[in-house]
C-alpha positions in Angstrom: 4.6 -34.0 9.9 4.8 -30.1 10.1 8.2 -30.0 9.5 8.5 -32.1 6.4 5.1 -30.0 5.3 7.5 -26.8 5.3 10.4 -29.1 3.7 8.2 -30.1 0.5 6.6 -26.2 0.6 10.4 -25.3 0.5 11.4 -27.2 -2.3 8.5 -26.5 -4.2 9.0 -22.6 -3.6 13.0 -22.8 -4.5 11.7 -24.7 -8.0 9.1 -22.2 -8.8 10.6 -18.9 -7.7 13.4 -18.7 -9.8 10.5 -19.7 -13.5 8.3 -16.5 -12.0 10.8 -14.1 -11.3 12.8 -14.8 -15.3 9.0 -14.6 -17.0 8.3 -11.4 -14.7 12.1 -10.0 -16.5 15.1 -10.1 -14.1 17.5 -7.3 -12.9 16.4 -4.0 -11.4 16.9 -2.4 -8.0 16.7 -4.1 -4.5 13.4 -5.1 -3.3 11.7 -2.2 -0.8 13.9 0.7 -2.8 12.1 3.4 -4.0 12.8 4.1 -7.7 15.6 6.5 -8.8 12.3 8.7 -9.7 11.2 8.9 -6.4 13.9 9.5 -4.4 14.5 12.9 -6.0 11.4 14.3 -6.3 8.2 14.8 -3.5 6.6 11.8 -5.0 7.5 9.4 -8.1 6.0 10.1 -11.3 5.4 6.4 -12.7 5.7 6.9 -16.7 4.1 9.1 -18.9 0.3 9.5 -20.0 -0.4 9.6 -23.0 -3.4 8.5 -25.8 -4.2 6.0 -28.4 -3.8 9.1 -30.8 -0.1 9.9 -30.0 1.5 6.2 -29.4 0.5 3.1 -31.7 0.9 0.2 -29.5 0.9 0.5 -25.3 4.5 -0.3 -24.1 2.5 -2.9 -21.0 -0.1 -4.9 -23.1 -3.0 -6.4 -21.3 -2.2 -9.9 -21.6 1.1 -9.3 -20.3 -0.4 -8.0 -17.0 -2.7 -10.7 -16.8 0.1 -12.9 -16.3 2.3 -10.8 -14.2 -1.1 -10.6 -11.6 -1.4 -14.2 -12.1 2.1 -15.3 -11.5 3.1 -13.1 -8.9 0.1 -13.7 -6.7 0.4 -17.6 -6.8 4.8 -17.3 -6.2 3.5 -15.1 -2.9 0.9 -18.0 -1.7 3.7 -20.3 -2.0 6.1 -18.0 -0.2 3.8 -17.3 2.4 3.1 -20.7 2.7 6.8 -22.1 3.7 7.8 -18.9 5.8 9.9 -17.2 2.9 10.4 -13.6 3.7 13.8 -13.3 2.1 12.6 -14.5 -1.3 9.0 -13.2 -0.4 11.1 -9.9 -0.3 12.0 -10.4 -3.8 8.8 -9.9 -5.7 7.7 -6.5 -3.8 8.8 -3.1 -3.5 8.5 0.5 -1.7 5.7 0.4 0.9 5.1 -2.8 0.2 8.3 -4.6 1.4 8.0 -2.9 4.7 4.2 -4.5 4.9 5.2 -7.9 3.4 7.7 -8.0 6.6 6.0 -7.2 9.1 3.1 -9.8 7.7 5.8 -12.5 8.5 7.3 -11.5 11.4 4.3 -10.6 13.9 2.8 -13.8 12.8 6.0 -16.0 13.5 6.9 -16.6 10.1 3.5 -18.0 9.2 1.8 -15.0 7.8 -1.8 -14.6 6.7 -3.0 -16.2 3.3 -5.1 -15.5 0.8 -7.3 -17.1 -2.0 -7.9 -14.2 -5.4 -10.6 -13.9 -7.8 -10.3 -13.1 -11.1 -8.3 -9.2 -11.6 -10.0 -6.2 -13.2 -7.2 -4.8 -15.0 -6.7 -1.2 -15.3 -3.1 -0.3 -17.6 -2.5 2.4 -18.7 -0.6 3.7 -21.9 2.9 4.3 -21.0 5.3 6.2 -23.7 8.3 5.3 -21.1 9.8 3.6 -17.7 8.9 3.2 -15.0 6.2 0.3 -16.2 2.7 0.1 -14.2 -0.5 -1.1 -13.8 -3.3 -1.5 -11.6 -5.5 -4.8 -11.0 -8.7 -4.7 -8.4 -9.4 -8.2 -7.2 -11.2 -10.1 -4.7 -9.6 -11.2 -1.9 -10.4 -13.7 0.3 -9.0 -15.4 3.4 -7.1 -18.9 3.3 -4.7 -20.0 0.8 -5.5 -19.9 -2.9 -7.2 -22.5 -4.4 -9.8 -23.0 -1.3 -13.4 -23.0 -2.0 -14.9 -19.8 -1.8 -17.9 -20.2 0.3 -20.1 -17.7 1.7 -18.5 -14.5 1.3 -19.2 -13.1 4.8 -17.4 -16.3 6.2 -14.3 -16.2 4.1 -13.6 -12.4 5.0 -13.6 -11.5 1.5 -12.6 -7.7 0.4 -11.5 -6.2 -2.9 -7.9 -5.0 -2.9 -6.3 -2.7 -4.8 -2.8 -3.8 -6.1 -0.3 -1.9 -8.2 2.0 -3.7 -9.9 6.0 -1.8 -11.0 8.6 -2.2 -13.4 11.4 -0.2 -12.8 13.2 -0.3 -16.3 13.2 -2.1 -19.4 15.8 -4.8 -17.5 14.4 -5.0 -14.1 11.4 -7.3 -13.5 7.8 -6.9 -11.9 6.9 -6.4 -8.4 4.0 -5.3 -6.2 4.6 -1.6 -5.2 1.1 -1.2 -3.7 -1.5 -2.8 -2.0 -4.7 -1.5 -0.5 -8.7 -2.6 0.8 -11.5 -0.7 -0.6 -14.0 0.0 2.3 -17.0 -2.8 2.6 -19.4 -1.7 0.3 -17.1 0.6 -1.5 -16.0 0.6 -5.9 -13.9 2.1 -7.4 -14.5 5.0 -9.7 -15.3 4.6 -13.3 -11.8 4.7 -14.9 -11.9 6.0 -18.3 -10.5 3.8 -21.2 -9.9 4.5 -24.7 -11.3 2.4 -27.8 -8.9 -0.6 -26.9 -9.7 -0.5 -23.5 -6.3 0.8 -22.1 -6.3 3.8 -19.1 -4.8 6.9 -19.2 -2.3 7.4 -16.2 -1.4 10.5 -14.3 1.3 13.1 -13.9 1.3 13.0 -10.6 1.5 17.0 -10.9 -1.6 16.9 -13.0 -3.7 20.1 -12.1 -6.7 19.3 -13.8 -8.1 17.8 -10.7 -8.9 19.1 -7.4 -6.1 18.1 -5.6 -2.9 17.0 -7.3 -1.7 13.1 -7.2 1.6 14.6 -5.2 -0.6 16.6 -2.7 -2.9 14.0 -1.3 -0.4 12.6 1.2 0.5 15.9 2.7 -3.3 17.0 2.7 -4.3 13.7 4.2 -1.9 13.5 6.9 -2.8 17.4 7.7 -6.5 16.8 8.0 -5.4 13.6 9.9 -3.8 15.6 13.0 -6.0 18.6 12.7 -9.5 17.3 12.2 -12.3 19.1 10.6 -10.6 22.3 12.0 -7.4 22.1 9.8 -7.4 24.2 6.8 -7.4 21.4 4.6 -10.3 19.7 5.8 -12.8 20.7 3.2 -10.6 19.5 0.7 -11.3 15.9 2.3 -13.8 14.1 3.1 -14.5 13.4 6.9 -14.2 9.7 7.6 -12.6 6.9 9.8 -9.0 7.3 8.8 -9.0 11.4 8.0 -10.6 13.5 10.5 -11.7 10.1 12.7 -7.5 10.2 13.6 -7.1 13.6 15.2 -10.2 12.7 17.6 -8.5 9.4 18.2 -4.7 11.4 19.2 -7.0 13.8 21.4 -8.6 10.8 23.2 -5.1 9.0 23.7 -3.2 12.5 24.9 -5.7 12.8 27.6 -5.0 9.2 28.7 -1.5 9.8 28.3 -1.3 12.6 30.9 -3.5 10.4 33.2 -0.8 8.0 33.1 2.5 10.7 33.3 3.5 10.4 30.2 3.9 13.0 26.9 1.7 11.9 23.6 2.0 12.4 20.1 1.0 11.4 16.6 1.9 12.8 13.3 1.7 11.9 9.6 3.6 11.9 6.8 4.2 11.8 3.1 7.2 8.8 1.7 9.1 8.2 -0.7 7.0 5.7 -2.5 5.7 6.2 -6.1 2.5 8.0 -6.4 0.2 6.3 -8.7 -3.0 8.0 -10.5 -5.7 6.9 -13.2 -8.1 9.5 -15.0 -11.9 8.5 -14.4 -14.8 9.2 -17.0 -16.0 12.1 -15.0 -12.3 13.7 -15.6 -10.9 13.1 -12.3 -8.5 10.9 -10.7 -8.2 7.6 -8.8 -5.3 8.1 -6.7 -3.3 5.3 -4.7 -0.6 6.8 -2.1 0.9 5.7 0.7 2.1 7.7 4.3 3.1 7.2 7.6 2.4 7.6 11.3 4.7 8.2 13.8 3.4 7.3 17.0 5.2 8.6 20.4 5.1 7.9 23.6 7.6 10.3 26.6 7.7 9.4 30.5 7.4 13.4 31.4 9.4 12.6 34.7 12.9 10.3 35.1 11.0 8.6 37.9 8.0 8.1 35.2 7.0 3.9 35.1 8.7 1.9 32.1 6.7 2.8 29.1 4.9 -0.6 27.7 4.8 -1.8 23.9 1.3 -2.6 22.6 0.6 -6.4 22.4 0.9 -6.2 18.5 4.0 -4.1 18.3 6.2 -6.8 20.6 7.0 -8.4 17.4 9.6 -5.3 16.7 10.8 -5.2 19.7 13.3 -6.9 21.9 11.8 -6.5 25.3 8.3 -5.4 26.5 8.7 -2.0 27.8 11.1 1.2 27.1 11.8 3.3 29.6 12.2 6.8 28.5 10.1 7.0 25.2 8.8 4.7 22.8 8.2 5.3 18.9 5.8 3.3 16.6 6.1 3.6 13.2 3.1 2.5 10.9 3.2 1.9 7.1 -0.3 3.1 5.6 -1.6 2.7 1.6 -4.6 4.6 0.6 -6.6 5.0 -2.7 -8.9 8.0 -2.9 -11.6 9.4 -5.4 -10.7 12.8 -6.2 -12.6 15.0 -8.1 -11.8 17.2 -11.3 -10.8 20.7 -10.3 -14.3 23.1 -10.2 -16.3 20.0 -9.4 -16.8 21.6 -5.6 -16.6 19.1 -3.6 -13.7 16.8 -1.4 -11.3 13.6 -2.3 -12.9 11.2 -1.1 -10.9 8.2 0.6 -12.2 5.0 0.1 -9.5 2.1 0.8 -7.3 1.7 3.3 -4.7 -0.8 4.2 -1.5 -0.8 7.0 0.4 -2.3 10.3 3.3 -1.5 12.3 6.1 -1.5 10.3 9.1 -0.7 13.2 9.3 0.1 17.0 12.1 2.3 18.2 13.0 3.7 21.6 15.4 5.0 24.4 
């Protein structure tokens, strides 16, 4: 009975991939590729900003990304639903693709589901390419179209999810995804008359710290803790200065048990994506990632073994001279206008193990 489940899920996925993907626009770069943008500069600027005063008519219209959240949220239930990575890997991008995979392969091809709510759309006005817009929706646990119950049973969060269009030719696809904390809302975007956002440069210096700087400030405060030199310029939290106490704890441990620790952060390729809010800040989505290393100090030193939920990318258990686990992250952060005097704030977080390497 499972089998000819997958078999109908297949067929139905091969007939409605191919209608989503020609509405969404075809063409464009490989899935997972960072745009040409990004790959030559510290991190992607995606389009211009600009006003209702200085461009008649938004290039992205509302109703257009309606559908494009709509569309490409009910192709990735379906995907998800027969085991489709390859075509799964169609409809995403940048961090994303990296995620998307490892959702399928730790979980044996059957990854997690999800049931949405309806999208607040934030899209900007964009004189040029590359297209994007942002959509905050609930999320909820179990395929789409379940009931929704009580909230606290169905694990329900709000997630963050940028949606890209390389080019005029390429189509749509989901460059970014993120979970505000429990509790947590995003900041007030600012819209103009017709209700349209105003995105970005990601070199804007208007706020406290600039889009392209947050990754390399983050990951900073992330190793050094509320000693680094950048820690007043972000708030103290769970995934900031809560990481360096967690590498401190795990060197100790490490030495206990012969073996050389370390953890770093990092900045990628990925486009940087910001939105003004009404108090002249930004909301800021960016993604980075964490190397994780593990040494035998000695050639005599025990096989080093893989964590439980990193065996997925790997081919045996255990390494035995060192071990490195690489983790995709995605942030969104509140962060401030410049002169406001006080930190970015970080308020979503999503990420998982993305690749295990070794010796």
């Amino acid at each position: 009975m499972r089998a000819n489940g997958r078999r109908r899920v297949l067929v139905a996925t091969l007939m409605l991939l191919p209608v989503v993907l020609a509405a969404c626009s075809t063409g464009g770069g490989k899935a997972g590729e960072p745009s040409p943008v990004a790959a030559t500069t510290p991190a992607a600027t995606p389009g211009g900003a600009t006003t209702a005063s200085t461009v008649a008519a938004p290039m992205v219209k509302q109703d257009e990304a309606r559908r494009v959240v709509t569309r490409l949220l009910a192709t990735d239930d379906v995907l998800r639903a027969g085991g489709e990575l390859r075509m799964a890997l169609e409809i995403v991008r940048d961090g994303q693709a990296a995620l998307t995979t490892a959702a399928y392969r730790a979980n044996d091809m059957e990854p997690p589901r999800y049931g949405w709510g309806d999208p607040v759309l934030y899209v900007p006005r964009l004189d040029r390419a590359p297209y994007w817009f942002t959509a905050v929706v609930e999320r909820r646990d179990g395929p789409a179209g379940r009931e929704r119950g009580d909230r606290r049973a169905d694990g329900s969060r709000s997630a963050v999810l940028t949606f890209m269009r390389e080019n005029d030719e390429s189509r749509w696809q989901l460059s970014f995804a993120t979970l505000l904390y429990p509790g947590a809302e995003p900041p007030e975007i600012a819209l103009d008359a017709e209700g349209y956002a105003t995105a970005l440069s990601t070199r804007d210096e208007s706020l406290e710290i600039s889009p392209q700087l947050m990754a390399p400030l983050h990951a900073t405060v992330a190793e050094e803790g509320s000693q680094g030199f950048s820690a007043a310029l972000i708030a103290p939290g769970e995934h900031t200065t809560g990481y360096s106490a967690e590498i401190a704890e795990r060197k100790q441990q490490a030495r206990h048990d012969g073996l050389n620790f370390d953890s770093i952060f990092g900045a990628t390729k990925s486009p940087v994506f910001g939105l003004r809010t009404r108090d002249g800040g930004g909301f800021v989505q960016y993604a980075m990632t964490r190397t994780t290393t593990l040494s035998a100090k000695l050639p005599s030193a025990p096989w080093i073994a893989i964590p439980q939920d990193a065996r997925w990318a790997a081919e045996q258990p255990a390494m035995a001279k060192e071990m490195r686990i690489i983790e995709t992250h995605q942030y969104a952060a509140d962060v401030p206008a410049k002169g406001a005097r006080k930190p970015a704030e970080v308020i979503a977080f999503d990420g998982a193990i993305t690749r295990v390497s070794g010796r």
